[in-house]
N, C-alpha and C positions, 0 to 999 in steps of 0.2 A: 620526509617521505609522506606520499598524499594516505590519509586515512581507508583502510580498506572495506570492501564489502565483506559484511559478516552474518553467516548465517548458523542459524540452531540446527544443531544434529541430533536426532535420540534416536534414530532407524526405524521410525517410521513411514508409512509410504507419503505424506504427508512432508514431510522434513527433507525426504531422497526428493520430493518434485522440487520443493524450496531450494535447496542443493543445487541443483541444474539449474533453475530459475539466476540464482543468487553466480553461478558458475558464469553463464551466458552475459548478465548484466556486470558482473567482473570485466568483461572484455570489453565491451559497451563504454564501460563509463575508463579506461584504461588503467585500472586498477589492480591489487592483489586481490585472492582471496581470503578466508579464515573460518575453516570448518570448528563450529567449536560445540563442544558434549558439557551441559552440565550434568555434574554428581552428585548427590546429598548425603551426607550422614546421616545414620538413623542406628541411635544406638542400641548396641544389644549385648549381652554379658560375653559373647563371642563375636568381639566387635571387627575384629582381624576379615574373618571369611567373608563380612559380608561387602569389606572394601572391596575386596578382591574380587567379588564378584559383580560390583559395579563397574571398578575397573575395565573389567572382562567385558561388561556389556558396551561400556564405551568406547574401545578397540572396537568392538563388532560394528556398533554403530556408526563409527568415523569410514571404516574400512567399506562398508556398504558405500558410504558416500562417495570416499575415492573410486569406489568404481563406477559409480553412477555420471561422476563429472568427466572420471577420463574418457568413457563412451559417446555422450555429449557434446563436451567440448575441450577437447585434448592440450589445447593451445595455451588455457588458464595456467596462474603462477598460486598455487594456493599452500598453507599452512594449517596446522593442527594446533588447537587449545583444548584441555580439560581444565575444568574449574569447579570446587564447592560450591554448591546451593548457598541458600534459597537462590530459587531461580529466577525470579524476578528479578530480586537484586542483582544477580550475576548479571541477565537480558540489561538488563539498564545499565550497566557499566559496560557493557559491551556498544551497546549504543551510542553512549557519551565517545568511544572512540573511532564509531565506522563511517563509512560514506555513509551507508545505509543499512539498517539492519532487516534480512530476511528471515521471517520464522514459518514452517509448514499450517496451513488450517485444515479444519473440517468443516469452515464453515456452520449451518445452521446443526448441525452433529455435537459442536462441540470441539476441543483439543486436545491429542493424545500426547502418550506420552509426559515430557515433564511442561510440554506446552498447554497444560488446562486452563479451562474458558476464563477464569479469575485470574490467573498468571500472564497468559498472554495480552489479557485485555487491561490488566494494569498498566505491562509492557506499553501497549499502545498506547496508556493515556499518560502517561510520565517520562516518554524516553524525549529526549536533547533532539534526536535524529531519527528523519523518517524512517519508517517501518513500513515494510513489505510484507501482505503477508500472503502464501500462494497455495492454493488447493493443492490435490493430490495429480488432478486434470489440470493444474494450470501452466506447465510447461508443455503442452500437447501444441498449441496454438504460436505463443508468444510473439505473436507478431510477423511469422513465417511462411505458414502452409497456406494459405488460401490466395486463387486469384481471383475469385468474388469481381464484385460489379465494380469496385473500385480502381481496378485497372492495374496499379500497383502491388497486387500480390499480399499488400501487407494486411494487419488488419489495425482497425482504430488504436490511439490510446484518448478514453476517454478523463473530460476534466470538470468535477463538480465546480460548478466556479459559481460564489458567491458573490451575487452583484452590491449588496448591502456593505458588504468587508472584503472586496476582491485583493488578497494578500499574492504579495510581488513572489515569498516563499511556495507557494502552492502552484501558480501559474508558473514559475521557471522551471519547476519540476514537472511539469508535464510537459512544456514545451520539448526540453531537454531530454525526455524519454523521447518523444513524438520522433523528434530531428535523428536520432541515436538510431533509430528503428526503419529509419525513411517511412515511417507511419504520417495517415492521418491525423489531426487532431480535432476531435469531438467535446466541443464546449458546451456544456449542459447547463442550465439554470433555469429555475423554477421561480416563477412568482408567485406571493397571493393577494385577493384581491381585502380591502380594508375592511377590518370589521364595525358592525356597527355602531358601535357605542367607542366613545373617545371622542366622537366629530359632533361641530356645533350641527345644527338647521340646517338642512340644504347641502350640506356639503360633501355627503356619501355619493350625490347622483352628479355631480360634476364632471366626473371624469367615467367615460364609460368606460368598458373593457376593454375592446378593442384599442380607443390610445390608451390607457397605458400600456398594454401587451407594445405598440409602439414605442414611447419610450422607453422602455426596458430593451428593446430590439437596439434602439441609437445608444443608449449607456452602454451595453454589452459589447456592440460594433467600436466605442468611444475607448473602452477598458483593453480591448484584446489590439487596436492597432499598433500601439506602441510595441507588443510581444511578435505581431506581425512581421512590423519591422526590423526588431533585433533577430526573427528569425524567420529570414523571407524563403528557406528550402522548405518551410513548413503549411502544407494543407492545412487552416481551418476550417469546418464547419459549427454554425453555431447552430443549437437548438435550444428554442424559450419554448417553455409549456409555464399551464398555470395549475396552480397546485403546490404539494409538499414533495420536498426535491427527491424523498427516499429512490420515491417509483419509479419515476423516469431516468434514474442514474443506473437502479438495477437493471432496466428495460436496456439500456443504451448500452450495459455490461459485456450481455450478450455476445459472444463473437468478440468483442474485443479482445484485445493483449494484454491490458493493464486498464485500468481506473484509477485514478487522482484525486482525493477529499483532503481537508483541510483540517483541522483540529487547533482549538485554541489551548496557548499555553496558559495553566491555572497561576491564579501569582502564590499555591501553596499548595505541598504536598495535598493534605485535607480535602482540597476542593479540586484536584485532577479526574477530569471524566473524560471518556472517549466522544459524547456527543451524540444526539439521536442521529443524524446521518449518516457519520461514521460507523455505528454500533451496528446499521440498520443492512449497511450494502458489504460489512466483514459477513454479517450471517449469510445474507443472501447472494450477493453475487456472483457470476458465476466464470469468477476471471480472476488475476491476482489483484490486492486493493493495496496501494500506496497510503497512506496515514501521512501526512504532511506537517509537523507543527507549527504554528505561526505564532507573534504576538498580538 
């Protein structure tokens, strides 16, 4: 059976847009769904009541959700998990088993709920399987409402694409959203220009700006035809700016339906980080952000 879309429930507003997000991209990708609560123990000399009132909260919480997805998108096949904390741990086993895992944010606010900025940002920088992660606003858009200038109704899904390590993991998943969506797809990458110490004599003023802005244009144009090809219902547009890639990915956010980053896999627990990029457009974006892991 193909591995499901799995998203975090705690019933916040946060996690109910995740829920529809993760509900919608269910159907999308032809998959089940899997609403899942984690619950922690926390002992107390009257350890009984206070299960129970997690319990309680997790019923509430799920049942918010079902009613959020069946108003949404009625048509999904979805399923219920509760599970013990810790939560991280729990989010990362759940990972290791989804298509992709969705969890609700607050962006630069922070994460409610059992999804706090340490837990879920672990999640991103240790799970096996992309992570989605979606405002409270970010199933307002997803790709649907607008007929904007682009004629197609839809709106971008945009893809940080690094020209340095352009990873085949990161580009297929955008593409694959793009195509799923009948969206455009917005390839973003940022160059910068050499600094100055590293280079013998002479050798900083070689190449002026403007070529290399050029070949950064023909590698890019070089990297994305081959995705062109395997997916010719798919609009590209490319944009090179020079500079640190943060800006122009949050800038290009905007309006879109989704955003694409990459994340390198650590070769050890110890040394897993989300990555300044990634870290940079989860705070700020203002769209759902896909976390992509690569090697």
């Amino acid at each position: 059976m193909p591995p499901p879309v799995i998203v975090g429930v705690d019933g916040s507003a946060q996690s109910l847009a995740a829920a529809e997000w993760a509900a919608r991209e269910a159907v999308r990708r032809r998959r089940s769904l899997r609403l899942l609560h984690v619950w922690s123990w926390h002992p107390r000399q009257d350890g009984e009541p206070a299960t129970a009132a997690q319990r309680l909260a997790a019923r509430r919480a799920l049942g918010e959700a079902e009613k959020r997805i069946g108003r949404a998108c009625p048509q999904v096949r979805f399923e219920e998990e509760q599970v013990e904390g810790p939560a991280t741990a729990a989010l990362l086993r759940a990972a290791a088993q989804a298509d992709v895992l969705v969890l609700g944010s607050r962006g630069l606010s922070g994460f409610t709920g059992f999804l706090v900025g340490s837990i879920a940002l672990g999640v991103v920088a240790r799970a096996a399987r992309p992570v989605v992660l979606v405002p409270a606003a970010g199933t307002a858009a997803d790709g649907y409402e607008t007929a904007g200038p682009q004629g197609s109704g839809r709106l971008d899904v945009v893809l940080g694409l690094d020209l340095a390590d352009p990873c085949d993991e990161v580009i297929e998943f955008a593409f694959e959203a793009a195509r799923d969506r009948g969206s455009r797809l917005r390839a973003v990458h940022a160059w910068q220009s050499p600094v100055p110490f590293g280079f013998g004599p002479g050798e900083i003023g070689l190449i002026e700006a403007p070529w290399r802005a050029d070949e950064w244009r023909d590698f890019m144009a070089a990297v994305l035809q081959t995705w062109r090809d395997k997916y010719p219902g798919v609009e590209v547009v490319e944009t090179l700016t020079e500079g640190r890639p943060a800006a122009p990915l949050i800038h290009a956010a905007y309006g879109a339906s989704l955003l694409v980053v990459g994340r390198r896999i650590a070769q050890g627990p110890a040394l897993a980080r989300t990555g300044p990029v990634a870290h940079a457009v989860i705070q700020h974006a203002g769209c759902p952000v896909a976390v992509v892991p690569h090697e």
